[in-house]
Every structure is written in structure tokens, then in C-alpha cells.
C-alpha positions in Angstrom: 38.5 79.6 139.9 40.0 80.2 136.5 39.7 83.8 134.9 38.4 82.3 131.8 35.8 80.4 133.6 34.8 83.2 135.4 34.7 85.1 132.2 32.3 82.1 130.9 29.8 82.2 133.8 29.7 86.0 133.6 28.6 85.6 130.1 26.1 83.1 132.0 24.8 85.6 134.2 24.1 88.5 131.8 22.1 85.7 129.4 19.7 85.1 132.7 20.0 88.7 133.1 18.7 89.2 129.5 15.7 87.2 130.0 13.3 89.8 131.8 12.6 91.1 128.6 10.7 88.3 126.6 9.4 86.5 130.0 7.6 89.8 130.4 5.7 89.6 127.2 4.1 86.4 128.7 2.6 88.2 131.6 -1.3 88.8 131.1 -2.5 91.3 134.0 0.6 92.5 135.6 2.1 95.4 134.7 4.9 98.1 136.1 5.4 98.4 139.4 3.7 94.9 140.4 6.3 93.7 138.3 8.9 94.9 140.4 6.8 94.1 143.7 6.6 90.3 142.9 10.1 90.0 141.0 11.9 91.1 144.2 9.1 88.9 146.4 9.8 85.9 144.4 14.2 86.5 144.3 13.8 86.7 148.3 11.3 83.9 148.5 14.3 81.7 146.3 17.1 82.6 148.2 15.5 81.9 151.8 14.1 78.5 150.5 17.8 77.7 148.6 19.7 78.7 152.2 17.2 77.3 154.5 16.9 74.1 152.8 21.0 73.6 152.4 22.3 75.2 155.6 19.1 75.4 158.0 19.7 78.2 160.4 22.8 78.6 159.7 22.2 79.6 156.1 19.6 82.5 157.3 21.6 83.9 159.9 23.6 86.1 157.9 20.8 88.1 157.3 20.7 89.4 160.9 23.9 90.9 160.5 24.9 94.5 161.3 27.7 95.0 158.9 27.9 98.2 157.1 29.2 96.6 154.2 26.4 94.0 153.6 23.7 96.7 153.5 25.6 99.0 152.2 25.3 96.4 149.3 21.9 95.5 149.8 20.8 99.2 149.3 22.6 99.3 146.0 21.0 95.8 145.1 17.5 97.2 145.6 18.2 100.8 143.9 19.1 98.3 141.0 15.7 96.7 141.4 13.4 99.6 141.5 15.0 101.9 139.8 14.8 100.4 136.2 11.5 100.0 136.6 10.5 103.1 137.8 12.2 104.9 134.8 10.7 103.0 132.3 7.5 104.4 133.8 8.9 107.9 133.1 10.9 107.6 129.9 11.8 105.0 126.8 12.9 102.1 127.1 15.8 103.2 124.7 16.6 105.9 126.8 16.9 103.9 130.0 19.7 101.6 128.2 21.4 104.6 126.9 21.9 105.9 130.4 22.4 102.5 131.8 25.4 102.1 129.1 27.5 104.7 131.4 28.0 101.8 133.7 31.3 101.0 133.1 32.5 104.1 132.9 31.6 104.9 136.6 32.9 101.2 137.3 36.2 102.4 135.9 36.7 106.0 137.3 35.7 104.6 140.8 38.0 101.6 140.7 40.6 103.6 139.7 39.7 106.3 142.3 38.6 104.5 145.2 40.6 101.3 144.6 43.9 102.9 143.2 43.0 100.1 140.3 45.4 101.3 137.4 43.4 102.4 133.9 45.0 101.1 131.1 44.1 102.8 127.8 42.7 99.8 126.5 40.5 99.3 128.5 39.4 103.4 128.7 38.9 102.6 124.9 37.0 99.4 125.6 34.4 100.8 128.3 33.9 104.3 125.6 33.5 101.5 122.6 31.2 99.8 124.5 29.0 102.4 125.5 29.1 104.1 122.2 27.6 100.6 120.4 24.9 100.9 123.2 23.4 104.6 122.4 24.3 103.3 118.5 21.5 100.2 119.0 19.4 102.0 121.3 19.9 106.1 120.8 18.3 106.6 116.9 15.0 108.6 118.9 17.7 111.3 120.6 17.6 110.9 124.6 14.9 113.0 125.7 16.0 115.0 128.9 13.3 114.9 132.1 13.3 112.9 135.1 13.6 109.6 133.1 16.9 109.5 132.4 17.7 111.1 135.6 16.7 108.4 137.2 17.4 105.8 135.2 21.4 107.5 136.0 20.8 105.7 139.8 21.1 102.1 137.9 24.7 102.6 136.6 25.4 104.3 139.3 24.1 102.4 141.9 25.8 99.2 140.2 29.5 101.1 139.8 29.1 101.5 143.8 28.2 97.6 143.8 30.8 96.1 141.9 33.4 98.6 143.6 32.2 97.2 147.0 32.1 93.7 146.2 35.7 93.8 145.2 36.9 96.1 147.9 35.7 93.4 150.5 36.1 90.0 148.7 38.8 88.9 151.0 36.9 89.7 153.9 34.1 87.4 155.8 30.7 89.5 155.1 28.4 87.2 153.5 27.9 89.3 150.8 25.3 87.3 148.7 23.1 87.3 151.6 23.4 91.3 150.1 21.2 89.8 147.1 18.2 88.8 149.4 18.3 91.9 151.4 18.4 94.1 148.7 15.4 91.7 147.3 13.5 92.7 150.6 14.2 96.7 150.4 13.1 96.4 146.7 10.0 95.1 147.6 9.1 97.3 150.7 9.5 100.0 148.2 7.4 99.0 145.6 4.6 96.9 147.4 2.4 100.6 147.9 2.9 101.6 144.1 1.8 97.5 143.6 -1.4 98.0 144.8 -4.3 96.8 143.9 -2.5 93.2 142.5 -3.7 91.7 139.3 -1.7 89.3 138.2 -3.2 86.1 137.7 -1.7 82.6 138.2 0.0 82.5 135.3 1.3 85.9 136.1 2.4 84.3 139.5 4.3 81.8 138.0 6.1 83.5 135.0 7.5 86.5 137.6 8.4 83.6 140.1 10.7 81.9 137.2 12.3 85.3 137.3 12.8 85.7 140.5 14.9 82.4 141.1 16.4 82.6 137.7 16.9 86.4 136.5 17.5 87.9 139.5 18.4 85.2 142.5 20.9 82.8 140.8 22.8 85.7 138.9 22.8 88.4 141.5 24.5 85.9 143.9 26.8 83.9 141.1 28.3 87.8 140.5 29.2 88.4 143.8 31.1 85.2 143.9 33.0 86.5 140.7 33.6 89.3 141.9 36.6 87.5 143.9 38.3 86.4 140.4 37.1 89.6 137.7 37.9 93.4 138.0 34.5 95.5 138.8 35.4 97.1 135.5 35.1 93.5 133.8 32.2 92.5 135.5 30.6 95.9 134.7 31.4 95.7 130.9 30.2 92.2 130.3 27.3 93.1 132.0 26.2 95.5 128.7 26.3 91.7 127.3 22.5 91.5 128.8 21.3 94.3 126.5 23.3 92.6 123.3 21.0 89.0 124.4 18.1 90.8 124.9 17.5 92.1 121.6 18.4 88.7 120.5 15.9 87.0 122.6 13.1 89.5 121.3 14.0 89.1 118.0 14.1 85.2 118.4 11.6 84.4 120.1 9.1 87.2 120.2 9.0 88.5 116.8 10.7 91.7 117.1 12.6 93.0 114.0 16.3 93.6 114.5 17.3 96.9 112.7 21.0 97.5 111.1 21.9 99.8 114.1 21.0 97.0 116.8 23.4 95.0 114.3 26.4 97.7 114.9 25.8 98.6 117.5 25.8 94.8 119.2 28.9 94.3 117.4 30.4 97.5 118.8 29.7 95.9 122.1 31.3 92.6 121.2 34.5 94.4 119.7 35.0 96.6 123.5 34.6 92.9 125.3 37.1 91.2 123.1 39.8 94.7 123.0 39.6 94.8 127.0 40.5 90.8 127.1 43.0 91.1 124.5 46.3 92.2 127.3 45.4 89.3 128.6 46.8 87.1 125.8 50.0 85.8 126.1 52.5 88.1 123.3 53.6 85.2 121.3 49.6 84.8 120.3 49.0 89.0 120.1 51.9 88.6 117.3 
């Protein structure tokens, strides 16, 4: 695969990504942590069917195996799950996606740490742009310290570990989107207690199970493929791409007003993308 079509279905991945947000406002009875529960149920439910279907046993075996590495990505899969959701229970919205915008910052320290990845200055600049234009949008209320925040910290964090593993062990033979549906499982183990007493209804039902197969199944497991052909710190910075779309699908299609500072700040965002991709052009066009 091509860079710049794996650059194209990244952007693909955070606009699915970026969906949660406005198929949420269809929901009628659900709320929080059920959420979470059935999200997780229903991305575990699609990846079984999808492997089982195509591969028969041979698909679902995977998922019996001991490696390290593979749960060692499915824990950080369902810490990305529940976590979210949990601190959006404790804290803004706003705040969450502030803290969440320190993603590729961690992405870039550990890669450069961990996988000796050289940190060019443009892309240092691109990752602090980028996360500047995200507390721009999202940060005009002040981030309100508490437990919120703190653990709305284990997303980016949790993700930085992620990408770092993927990359680390693309070359090896762990099946590491079978990572997706275990991570799926742990996610909602965790959350099923706190999901208790259900009440979504059947519309409910079948709104979360759209974003199960297509927010959270076919993504999760399309970025771990890309992860062979993009940088973590790439994949991590594109990813704040799902924040820039979400606001967009609100505004679109649910009504919501877009203020000036979503507007800069978006654009910030954009601006870090396109600086970070820029080495990448041959000289005779950067002239």
C-alpha cells in the first residue's frame, strides 16, 4: 500500500470515528455507560460474524492466543473504549477532547523513546499546532481539574501505547486486529455491571449496533493494518481529524451552531496535518 492511500483511508477511519457523536443523539433510552456496554457488545458481535463467516474456524482462532503482544493491545483497545465514556460521566465534554488532544504528543515522545523514531522539528511543531487548535475549539470554559480529566488522560495515553505497539510488531505474525475484538470483550466485561438495569429500546438496539460494526469494528481493525505503512505519530495526529468531523457532523446534521473558535481552531488542526506531510513533498514542488 501506497503512503498516500494510507494517508486517505486514515482520513476514512477518523470520519467513522467521528460519527459516535450525532448517532448518539438518535438514541431514545440509552444513556452512559449502557452506551459503552452495547457499543463494545455489538463491535465484538461484528468482528466474530465478519471472521467466522470468511474464514470459519480459522478466522476465530486467533483469539485463543497467548501472546503478550495481542493483549497487551487488547487492554489498550478497551481502556480506549471505557475510558471516554467514563470521563464524560465525570467532567465536560470539552475537557475530555482537551486532554485527549495530548495524544500525539505521547505518540511522539514514545516513538522516539521506545522506538529510537527520529523527531524532526516539524513534526514537534505539527503535533504542539495541532493540539493547540484542539483546546482553541474546545478549551473557551478553562479545563476544570478533578478526576475528569485525570481520567480522560488514560485515552491518549492508552492510544500512544497502541499505536507504539502496533508499529513495534507489524512485521511480526500476531494477529493483531483480532486485538480489536478482544479489547471489544474487556470493554464490555467492564462496563456490563455499571449497564445495569438496560433500557434501550429497539431502536436503541439498532442505532448502537450501526456503531459497533461501523465506528468502532471496521476502523479499529482498518488502523492496525495502517499501521504497517504510517508512523504512530501520523496515525496519532490524523486521528484529532475525528474531533475536526465531529463538530461538523453536529453542526450539519444536528443543528449545533459552530462558533468562530471551532472555526480556528479546526483550521489549526488542518494547518499541523498538512505542515507534518509537507517533508514528504518532493523539493522541486516545496520550491
Amino acid at each position: 500500500m501506497s503512503h498516500r492511500r494510507a494517508l486517505a483511508l486514515m482520513v476514512l477511519v477518523t470520519l467513522l470515528w467521528s460519527t459516535a457523536g450525532v448517532v448518539s443523539r438518535q438514541l431514545e433510552s440509552a444513556r452512559g455507560f449502557e452506551v459503552s456496554f452495547w457499543r463494545s457488545a455489538f463491535t465484538l458481535l461484528s468482528l466474530l460474524l465478519w471472521w467466522g463467516l470468511r474464514e470459519g474456524r480459522a478466522g476465530l482462532s486467533p483469539l485463543l492466543s497467548r501472546s503478550p503482544v495481542l493483549w497487551a493491545s487488547a487492554a489498550c483497545w478497551a481502556v480506549m473504549f471505557t475510558a471516554f465514556m467514563l470521563a464524560i460521566s465525570m467532567t465536560t465534554v470539552a475537557n475530555v477532547l482537551v486532554v485527549m488532544a495530548l495524544g500525539p504528543l505521547f505518540t511522539a515522545l514514545l516513538a522516539w523513546g521506545l522506538l529510537r523514531q527520529a523527531l524532526p522539528a516539524r513534526t514537534l511543531a505539527a503535533v504542539l499546532l495541532a493540539g493547540a487548535g484542539v483546546a482553541w475549539m474546545f478549551g473557551g470554559q478553562g479545563l476544570a481539574l478533578g478526576w475528569g480529566p485525570l481520567v480522560a488522560l488514560l485515552v491518549p495515553v492508552a492510544g500512544a501505547l497502541n499505536w507504539i505497539l502496533l508499529q513495534r510488531s507489524a512485521t511480526d505474525r500476531v494477529p493483531l486486529p483480532h486485538a480489536v475484538a478482544l479489547g471489544a470483550l474487556i470493554s464490555a466485561l467492564l462496563t456490563l455491571p455499571m449497564a445495569l438495569p438496560f433500557q434501550a429500546s429497539a431502536a436503541d438496539l439498532g442505532w448502537l449496533a450501526l456503531l459497533g460494526a461501523t465506528q468502532l469494528a471496521l476502523p479499529c481493525v482498518l488502523v492496525v493494518s495502517l499501521s504497517r505503512v504510517l508512523s504512530a505519530t501520523e496515525i496519532s495526529l490524523i486521528a484529532l481529524l475525528e474531533l475536526v468531523f465531529g463538530v461538523t457532523w453536529a453542526w450539519w446534521l444536528a443543528g449545533e451552531a459552530m462558533s468562530t473558535r471551532m472555526l480556528q481552531g479546526a483550521m489549526m488542526v488542518l494547518s499541523a496535518l498538512i505542515l507534518n506531510e509537507l517533508r514528504r513533498l518532493p523539493a522541486t514542488m516545496r520550491a
